[in-house]
C-alpha distance (Angstrom), angle and dihedral (degrees) to the residues before:
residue distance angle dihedral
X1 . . .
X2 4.13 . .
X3 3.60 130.5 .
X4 3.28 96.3 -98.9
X5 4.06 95.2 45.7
X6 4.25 83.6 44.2
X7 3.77 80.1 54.0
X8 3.56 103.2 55.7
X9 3.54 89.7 49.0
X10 3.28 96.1 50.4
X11 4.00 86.2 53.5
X12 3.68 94.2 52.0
X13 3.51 98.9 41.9
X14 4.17 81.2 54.7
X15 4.09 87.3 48.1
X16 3.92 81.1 -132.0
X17 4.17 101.8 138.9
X18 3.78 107.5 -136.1
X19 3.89 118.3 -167.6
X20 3.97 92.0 -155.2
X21 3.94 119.8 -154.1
X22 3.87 132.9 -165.4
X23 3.48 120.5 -139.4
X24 3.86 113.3 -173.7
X25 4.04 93.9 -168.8
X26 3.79 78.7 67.1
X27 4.06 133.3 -122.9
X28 4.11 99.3 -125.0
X29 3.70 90.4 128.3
X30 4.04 140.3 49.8
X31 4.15 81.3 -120.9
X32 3.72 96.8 45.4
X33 3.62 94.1 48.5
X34 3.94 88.4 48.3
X35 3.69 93.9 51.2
X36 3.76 96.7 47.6
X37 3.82 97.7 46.8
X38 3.94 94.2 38.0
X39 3.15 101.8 -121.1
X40 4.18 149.4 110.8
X41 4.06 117.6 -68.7
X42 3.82 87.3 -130.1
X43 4.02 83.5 63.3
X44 3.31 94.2 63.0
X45 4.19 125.3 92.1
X46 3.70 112.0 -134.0
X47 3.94 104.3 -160.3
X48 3.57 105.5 -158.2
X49 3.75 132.8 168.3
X50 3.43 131.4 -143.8
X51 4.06 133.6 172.0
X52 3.72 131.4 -134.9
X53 3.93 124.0 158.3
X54 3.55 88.3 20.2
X55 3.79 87.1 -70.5
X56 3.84 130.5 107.2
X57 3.98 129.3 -108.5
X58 3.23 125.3 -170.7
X59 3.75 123.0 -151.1
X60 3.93 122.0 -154.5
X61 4.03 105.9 -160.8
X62 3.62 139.0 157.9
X63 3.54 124.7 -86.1
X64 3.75 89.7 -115.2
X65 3.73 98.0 47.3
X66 3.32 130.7 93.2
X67 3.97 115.1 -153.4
X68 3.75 123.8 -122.6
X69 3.75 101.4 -143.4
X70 3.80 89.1 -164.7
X71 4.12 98.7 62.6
X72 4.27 85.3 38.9
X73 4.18 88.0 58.2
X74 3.40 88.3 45.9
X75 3.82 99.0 49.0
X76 3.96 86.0 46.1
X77 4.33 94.3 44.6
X78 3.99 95.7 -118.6
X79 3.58 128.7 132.9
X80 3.77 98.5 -140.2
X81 4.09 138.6 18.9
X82 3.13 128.6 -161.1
X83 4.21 134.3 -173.2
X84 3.83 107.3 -117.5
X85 3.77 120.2 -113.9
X86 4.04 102.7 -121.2
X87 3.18 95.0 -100.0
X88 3.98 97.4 58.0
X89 3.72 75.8 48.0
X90 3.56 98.5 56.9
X91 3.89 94.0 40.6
X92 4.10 92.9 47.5
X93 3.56 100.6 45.9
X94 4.40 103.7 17.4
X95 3.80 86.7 -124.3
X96 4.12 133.4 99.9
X97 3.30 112.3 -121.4
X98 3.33 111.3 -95.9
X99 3.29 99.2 49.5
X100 3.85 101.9 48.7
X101 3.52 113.2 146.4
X102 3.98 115.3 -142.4
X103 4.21 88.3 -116.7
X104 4.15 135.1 9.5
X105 3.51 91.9 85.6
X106 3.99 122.6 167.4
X107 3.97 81.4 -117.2
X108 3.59 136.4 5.0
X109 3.84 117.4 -87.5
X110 3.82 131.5 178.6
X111 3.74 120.6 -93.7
X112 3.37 147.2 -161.1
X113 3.48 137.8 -161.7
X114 3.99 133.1 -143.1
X115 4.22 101.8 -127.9
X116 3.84 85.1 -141.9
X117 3.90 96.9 71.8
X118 3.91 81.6 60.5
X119 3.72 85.5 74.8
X120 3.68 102.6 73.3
X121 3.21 133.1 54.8
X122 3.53 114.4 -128.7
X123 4.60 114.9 26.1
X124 4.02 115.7 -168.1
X125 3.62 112.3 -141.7
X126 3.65 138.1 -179.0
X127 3.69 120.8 -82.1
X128 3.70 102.0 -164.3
X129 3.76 113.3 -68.0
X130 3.72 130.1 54.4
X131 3.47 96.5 -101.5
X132 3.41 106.3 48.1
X133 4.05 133.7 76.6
X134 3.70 139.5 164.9
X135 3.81 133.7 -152.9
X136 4.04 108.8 -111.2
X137 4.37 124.0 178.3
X138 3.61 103.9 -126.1
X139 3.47 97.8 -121.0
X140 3.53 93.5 55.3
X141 3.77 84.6 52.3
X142 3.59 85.5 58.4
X143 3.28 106.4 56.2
X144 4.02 98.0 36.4
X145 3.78 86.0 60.4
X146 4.20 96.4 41.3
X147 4.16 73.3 -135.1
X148 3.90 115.9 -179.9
X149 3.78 100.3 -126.0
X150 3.80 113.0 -132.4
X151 4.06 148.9 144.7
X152 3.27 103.1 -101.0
X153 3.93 105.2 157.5
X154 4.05 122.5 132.9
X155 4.03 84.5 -172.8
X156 3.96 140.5 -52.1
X157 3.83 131.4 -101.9
């Protein structure tokens, strides 16, 4: 099974109803997603993981946004956090980076969500692949992820 076929799975088992499109200019980046779905960087969920503790985080924030690792440890209790190399990436959540999607992970790991993407009302994430996205109300993103809801912004672009 793909990515993108682990994906959908992933979204039905949830009961979270993903329209799924494919962009063949690709979706690796905040900007590239932004451009190929037509809308605003801040729209856009970045799924990044990070380890602390020896265990992996993974940080939902706007395209815009750039994450302050320092207030994120804090919020989660650890003394240090680290970005993953792409291969703790890959092995943490099943996905390559760029194409993370914000839940359907091989297991479940704790998340946390940038309070900004709560001001929109529809976010495009990935949905397994670099070249694919789908549109997602925050809220919904929310609860699908059990994410703890939180400023987490070092500054914007």
């Amino acid at each position: 099974m793909d990515a993108l076929d682990r994906f959908k799975k992933a979204a039905q088992d949830s009961q979270v109803d993903v329209s799924i499109q494919r962009f063949p200019e690709g979706t690796r980046t905040a900007q590239a997603a932004a451009s190929a779905v037509g809308c605003d960087i801040s729209q856009i969920v970045k799924s990044l993981v990070f380890f602390g503790n020896d265990e992996p985080f993974l940080v939902l924030a706007s395209g815009k946004n750039r994450v302050n690792e320092a207030l994120v440890a804090e919020l989660m209790n650890i003394e240090k956090l680290a970005m993953a190399s792409p291969d703790q990436a890959r092995e943490a959540t099943g996905f390559a980076i760029g194409g993370t999607p914000p839940f359907g992970h091989v297991k479940t790991i704790q998340t946390i969500m940038d309070s900004e993407l709560l001001n929109y009302e529809i976010v495009w994430a990935a949905a397994g692949t670099p070249d694919t996205c789908f549109p997602i109300k925050p809220g919904k993103l929310k609860e699908v992820t059990s994410a703890l809801v939180a400023p987490i912004v070092q500054n914007t672009l």
